[in-house]
N, C-alpha and C positions, 0 to 999 in steps of 0.2 A: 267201982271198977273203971272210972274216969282215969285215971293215970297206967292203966294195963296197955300193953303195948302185944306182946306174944302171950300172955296166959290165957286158959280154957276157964270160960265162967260156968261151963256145966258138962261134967263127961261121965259117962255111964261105961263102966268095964265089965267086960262079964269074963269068965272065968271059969274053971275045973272042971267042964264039959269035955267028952271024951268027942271023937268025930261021928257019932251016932244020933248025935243032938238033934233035934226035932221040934223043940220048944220055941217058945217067942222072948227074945229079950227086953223088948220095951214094946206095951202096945196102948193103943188110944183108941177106944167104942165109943163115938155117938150113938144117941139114943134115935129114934125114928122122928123124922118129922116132915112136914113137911113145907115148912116154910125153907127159907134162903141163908140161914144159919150156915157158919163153916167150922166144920172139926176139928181140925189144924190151920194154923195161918202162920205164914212166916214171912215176915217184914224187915226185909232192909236196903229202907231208902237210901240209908248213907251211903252203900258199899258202892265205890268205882272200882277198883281193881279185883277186891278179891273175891270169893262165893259166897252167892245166898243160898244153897245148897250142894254140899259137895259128898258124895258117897264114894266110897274107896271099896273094890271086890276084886283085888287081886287075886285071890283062890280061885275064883269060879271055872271049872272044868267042862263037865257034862251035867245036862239039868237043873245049874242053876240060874238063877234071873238075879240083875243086880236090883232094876225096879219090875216092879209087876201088878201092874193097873187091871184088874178083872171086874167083867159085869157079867151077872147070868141072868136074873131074873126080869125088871121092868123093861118096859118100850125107849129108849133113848129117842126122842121126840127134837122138832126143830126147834133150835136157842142153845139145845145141851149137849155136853161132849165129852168124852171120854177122859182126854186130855185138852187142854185148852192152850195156849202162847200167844200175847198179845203182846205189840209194844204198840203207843202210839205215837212215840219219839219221830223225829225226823232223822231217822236213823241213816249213816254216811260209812259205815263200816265195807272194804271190799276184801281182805284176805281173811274172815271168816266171814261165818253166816250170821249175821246179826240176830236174826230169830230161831236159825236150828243151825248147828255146825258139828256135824258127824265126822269124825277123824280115826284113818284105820293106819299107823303107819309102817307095821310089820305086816300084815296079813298079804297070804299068798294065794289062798285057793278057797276061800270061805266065800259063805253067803255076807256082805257087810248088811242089807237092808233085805228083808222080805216081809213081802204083802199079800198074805190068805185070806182068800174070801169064797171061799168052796159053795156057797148057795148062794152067791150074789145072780139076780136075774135082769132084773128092770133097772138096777142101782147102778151108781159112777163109781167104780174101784178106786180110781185118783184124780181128783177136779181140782183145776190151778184157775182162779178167776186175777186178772190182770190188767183192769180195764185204763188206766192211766199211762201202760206201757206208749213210748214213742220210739225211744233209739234205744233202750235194753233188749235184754234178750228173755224171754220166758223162758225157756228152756234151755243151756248151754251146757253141751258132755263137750270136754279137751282131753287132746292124748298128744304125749310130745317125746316120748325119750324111746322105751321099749319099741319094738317090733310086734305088728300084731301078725299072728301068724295061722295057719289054715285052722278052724276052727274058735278063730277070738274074733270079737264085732265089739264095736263099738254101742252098735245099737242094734237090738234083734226083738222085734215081734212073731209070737210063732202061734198057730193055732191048729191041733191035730185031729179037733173033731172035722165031721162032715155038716161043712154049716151051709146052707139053702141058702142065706139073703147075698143082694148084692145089686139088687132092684133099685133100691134108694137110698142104700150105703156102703162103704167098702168095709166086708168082714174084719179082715185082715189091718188094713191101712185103710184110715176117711180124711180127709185132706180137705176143708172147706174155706172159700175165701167168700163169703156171701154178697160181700159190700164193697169190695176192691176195686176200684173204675182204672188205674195206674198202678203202674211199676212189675213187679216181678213175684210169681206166688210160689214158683217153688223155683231157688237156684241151687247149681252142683257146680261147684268150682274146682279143680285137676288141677291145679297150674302144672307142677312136676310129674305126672301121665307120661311113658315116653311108651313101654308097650304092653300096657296093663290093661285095664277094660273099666269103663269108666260105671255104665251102667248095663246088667244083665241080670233078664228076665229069662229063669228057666220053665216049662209050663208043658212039660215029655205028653201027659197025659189029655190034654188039651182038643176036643174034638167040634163038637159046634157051639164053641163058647168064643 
């Protein structure tokens, strides 16, 4: 296969299923164990441009999943992970994401990302650890063409239970700079303000708070 330039060295066709199918077309069972063994492995170091996995699910309507990662039963303990991505490159990429790059480029009114965690208590729903940051940005949302208009935000926290703390952190918003001797901890920049409102805290029900 050394001199193959465009042919498939292995393709699996399936065939004369009606749309009621329900079956599996290729499938791969490890057996239990419990050492550090891997069940599938797919290796390729050579590839620069093209994919080392590529899935194509242009049908997918309602109810289907193009990949679908599921755990039910053990403890997922610290070390191990659901899904994992590593690179340890000195990676210099900036018009994609070098380690995830999510692209929606028709969608108009969809959820593109959601995160459920319906009995999360004491746990971190989403932990971004950054500690070599100097002049990047941990977090950066841009908006630059549309109009956002009554009802669109850029960035929205909401919380509609009735939550008690605020004692020794903020329910809602917690903003902490613990170690910051200089500079600036939280800025809001308006330049072009002319008769909008820059900041406004509504609080109607508000009595010895």
């Amino acid at each position: 296969a050394a001199a193959q330039t465009t042919s498939t060295l292995l393709q699996v066709i399936a065939s004369g299923y009606t749309t009621g199918y329900t079956g599996v077309v290729a499938e791969i069972t490890g057996v239990g164990t419990t050492g550090a063994g891997t069940v599938f492995r797919v290796s390729s170091a050579q590839t620069t441009a093209g994919n080392g996995v590529l899935i194509d699910s242009n049908g997918i309507t309602t109810g289907g999943v193009a990949l679908n990662v599921s755990h039910t039963t053990s403890v997922i303990g610290a070390g191990s992970s659901m899904v994992r991505i590593t690179s340890t490159g000195i990676d210099t990429g900036t018009t994609t994401g070098t380690l995830l790059d999510l692209a929606s480029t028709a969608s108009t009114a969809s959820t593109l990302v959601l995160l459920t965690s319906a009995t999360l208590a004491t746990g971190i729903g989403l932990s971004m650890v950054a500690n070599g940051l100097t002049t990047g940005e941990l977090v950066f949302l841009s908006h630059a063409t549309t109009v956002i208009a009554d009802g669109g935000s850029m960035l929205r926290v909401s919380s509609t239970s009735v939550d008690t703390g605020g004692a020794t952190n903020g329910t809602v918003l917690d903003l902490i700079g613990s170690g910051q001797l200089a500079g600036v901890c939280v800025l809001e920049t308006f330049a072009a303000l002319t008769t909008g409102t820059a900041h406004r805290i509504v609080a109607n029900a508000l009595t010895t708070g």
